[in-house]
C-alpha positions in Angstrom: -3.3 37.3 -41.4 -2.9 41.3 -40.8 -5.0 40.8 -37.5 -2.5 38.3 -36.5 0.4 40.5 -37.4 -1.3 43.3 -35.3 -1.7 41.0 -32.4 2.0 40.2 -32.5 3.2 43.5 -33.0 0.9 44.5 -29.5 3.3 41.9 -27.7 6.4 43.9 -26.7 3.7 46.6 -25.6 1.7 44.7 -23.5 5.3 42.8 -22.3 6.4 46.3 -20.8 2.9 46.3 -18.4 2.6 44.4 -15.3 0.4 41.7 -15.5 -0.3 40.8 -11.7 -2.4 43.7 -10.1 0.6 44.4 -7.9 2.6 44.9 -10.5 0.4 47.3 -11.7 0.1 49.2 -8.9 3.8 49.3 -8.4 4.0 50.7 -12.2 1.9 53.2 -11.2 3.6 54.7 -8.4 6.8 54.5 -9.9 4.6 56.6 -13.2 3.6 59.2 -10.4 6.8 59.3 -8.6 8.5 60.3 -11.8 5.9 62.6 -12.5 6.6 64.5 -9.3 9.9 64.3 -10.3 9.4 66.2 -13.6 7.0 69.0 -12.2 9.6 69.7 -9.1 11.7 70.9 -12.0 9.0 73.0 -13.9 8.2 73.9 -10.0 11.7 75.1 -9.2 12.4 76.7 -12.6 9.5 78.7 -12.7 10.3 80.1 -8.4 13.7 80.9 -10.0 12.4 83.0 -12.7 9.9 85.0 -10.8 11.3 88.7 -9.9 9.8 89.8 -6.9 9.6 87.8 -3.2 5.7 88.2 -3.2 5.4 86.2 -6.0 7.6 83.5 -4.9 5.4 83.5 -1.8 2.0 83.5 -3.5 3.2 80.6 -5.7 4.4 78.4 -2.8 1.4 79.1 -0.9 -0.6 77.7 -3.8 1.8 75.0 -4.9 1.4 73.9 -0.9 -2.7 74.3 -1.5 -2.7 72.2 -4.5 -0.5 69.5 -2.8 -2.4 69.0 -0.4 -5.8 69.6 -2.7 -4.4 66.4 -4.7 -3.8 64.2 -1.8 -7.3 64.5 -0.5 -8.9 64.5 -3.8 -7.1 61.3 -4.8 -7.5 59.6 -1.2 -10.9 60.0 -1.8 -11.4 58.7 -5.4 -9.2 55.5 -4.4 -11.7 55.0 -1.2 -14.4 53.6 -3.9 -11.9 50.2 -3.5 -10.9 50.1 0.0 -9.7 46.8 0.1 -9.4 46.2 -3.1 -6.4 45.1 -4.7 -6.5 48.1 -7.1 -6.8 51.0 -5.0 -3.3 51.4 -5.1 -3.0 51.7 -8.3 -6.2 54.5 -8.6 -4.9 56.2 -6.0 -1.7 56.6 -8.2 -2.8 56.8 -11.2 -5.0 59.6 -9.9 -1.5 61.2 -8.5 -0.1 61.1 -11.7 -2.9 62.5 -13.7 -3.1 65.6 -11.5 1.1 66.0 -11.3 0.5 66.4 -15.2 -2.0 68.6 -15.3 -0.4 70.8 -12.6 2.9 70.8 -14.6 0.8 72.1 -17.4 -0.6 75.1 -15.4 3.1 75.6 -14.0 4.4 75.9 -17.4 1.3 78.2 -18.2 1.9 80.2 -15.6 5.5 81.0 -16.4 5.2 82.4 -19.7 
């Protein structure tokens, strides 16, 4: 009885996920997209708190580094499928995974 309780309580969780792969991989890129979303504002905040214009240089140099870092990292990781039905959804989950992180080390960085 409680494992069939637990089962049924999973159902409005599982409900929320796509169940065909592309509806996967659409969740996933709309998970990154709002991701990049959230770290353009931690990105933003932090350019608007630092004093001098060196720094604002230095970090934009490295915020454009690390953009371009991710794409190539996650381009490559997502290549294992190539033509699969699921490399989207590696390739943005990998997106995703990095936007977090890097929002971490913005958030780091500005205190």
């Amino acid at each position: 009885m409680k494992i069939t309780l637990f089962i049924l309580s999973l159902i409005p969780y599982f409900a929320t996920f796509g169940q065909t792969q592309a509806e996967m991989n659409e969740e996933a890129k709309k998970a990154h997209s709002l991701a990049d979303k959230e770290m353009t504002l931690v990105y933003k905040t932090l350019m608007s708190n630092l004093t001098t214009q060196s720094e604002k240089d230095l970090l934009l140099a490295a915020q454009r580094a690390w953009i371009t870092y991710k794409e190539a990292h996650c381009k490559a990781l997502a290549h294992q499928y190539e033509g699969g039905s699921m490399m989207p959804l590696i390739y943005y989950n990998c997106l995703e995974e990095m936007t977090r992180q890097r929002m971490e080390q913005l958030n780091a960085y500005g205190q």
